[in-house]
Phi, psi and omega in degrees: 000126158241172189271126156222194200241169196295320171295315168339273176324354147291267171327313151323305172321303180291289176337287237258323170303301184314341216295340209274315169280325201262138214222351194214021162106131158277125181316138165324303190323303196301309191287330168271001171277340175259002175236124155292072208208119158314145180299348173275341177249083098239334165302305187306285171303339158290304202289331169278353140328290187298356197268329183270002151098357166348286187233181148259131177217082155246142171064070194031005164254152188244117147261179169244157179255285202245141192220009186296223205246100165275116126265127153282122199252167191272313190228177184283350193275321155355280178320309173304327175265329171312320184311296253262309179313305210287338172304291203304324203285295171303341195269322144331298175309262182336325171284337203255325166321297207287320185289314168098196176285316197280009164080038179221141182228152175269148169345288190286321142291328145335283191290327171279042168254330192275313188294301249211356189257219204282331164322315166061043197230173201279175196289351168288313168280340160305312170291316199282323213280009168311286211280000171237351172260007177264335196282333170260019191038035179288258186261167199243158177260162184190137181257121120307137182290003183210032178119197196234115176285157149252140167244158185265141190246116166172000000 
């Protein structure tokens, strides 16, 4: 499922009517005599389009990739937290994988399953999505005599 935000989603709009004439990528120029949009914000919104594998925006042509299941959100922060769910949800789904049956992961391995495994996200993020999945309580910290574990509440 992806996010994009209601200008994205204009602009998608515009890609996709076009998608039909331009058979080799629609020109920048054409979207931008046809979106009320500064070249800095239709740039800004192609690249994060192409970032979310949508669209291609190379060389001053936009094609489209994916047109599957969009939700349009009002803002970027809108966006940001539907993501932000759906990471702890994959990132949970990994934990409950790494922990087994006895429900225990240890710190450190946790945390490189979140930095380095399919998640990949940095150490800020890492630490907050800790902290917002101990804050709803899927898991919990507990000191062990041979460090400091999380166990799954679930």
């Amino acid at each position: 499922m992806l996010h994009i935000t209601r200008k994205e989603n204009i602009v998608l709009n515009q890609i996709k009517y076009y998608q039909n004439e331009y058979k080799n990528g629609i020109p920048y120029r054409i979207l931008k005599l046809e979106l009320d949009l500064s070249e800095m914000d239709l740039k800004d919104i192609l690249m994060m389009l192409d970032s979310k594998n949508i669209i291609s925006y190379q060389d001053g042509t936009v094609k489209l990739l994916e047109t599957g299941n969009i939700n349009v959100w009002e803002s970027k922060e809108a966006v940001k937290k539907e993501e932000l769910n759906q990471t702890e949800e994959k990132a949970f789904e990994i934990i409950k994988e790494v922990a087994g049956e006895s429900g225990l992961i240890s710190k450190t391995l946790l945390e490189g399953h979140m930095l380095y495994g399919g998640l990949k996200l940095t150490s800020l993020k890492t630490y907050s999505l800790i902290i917002a999945l101990e804050n709803k309580g899927l898991i919990k910290k507990i000191q062990l005599h041979d460090g400091e574990y999380y166990t799954l509440n679930f």
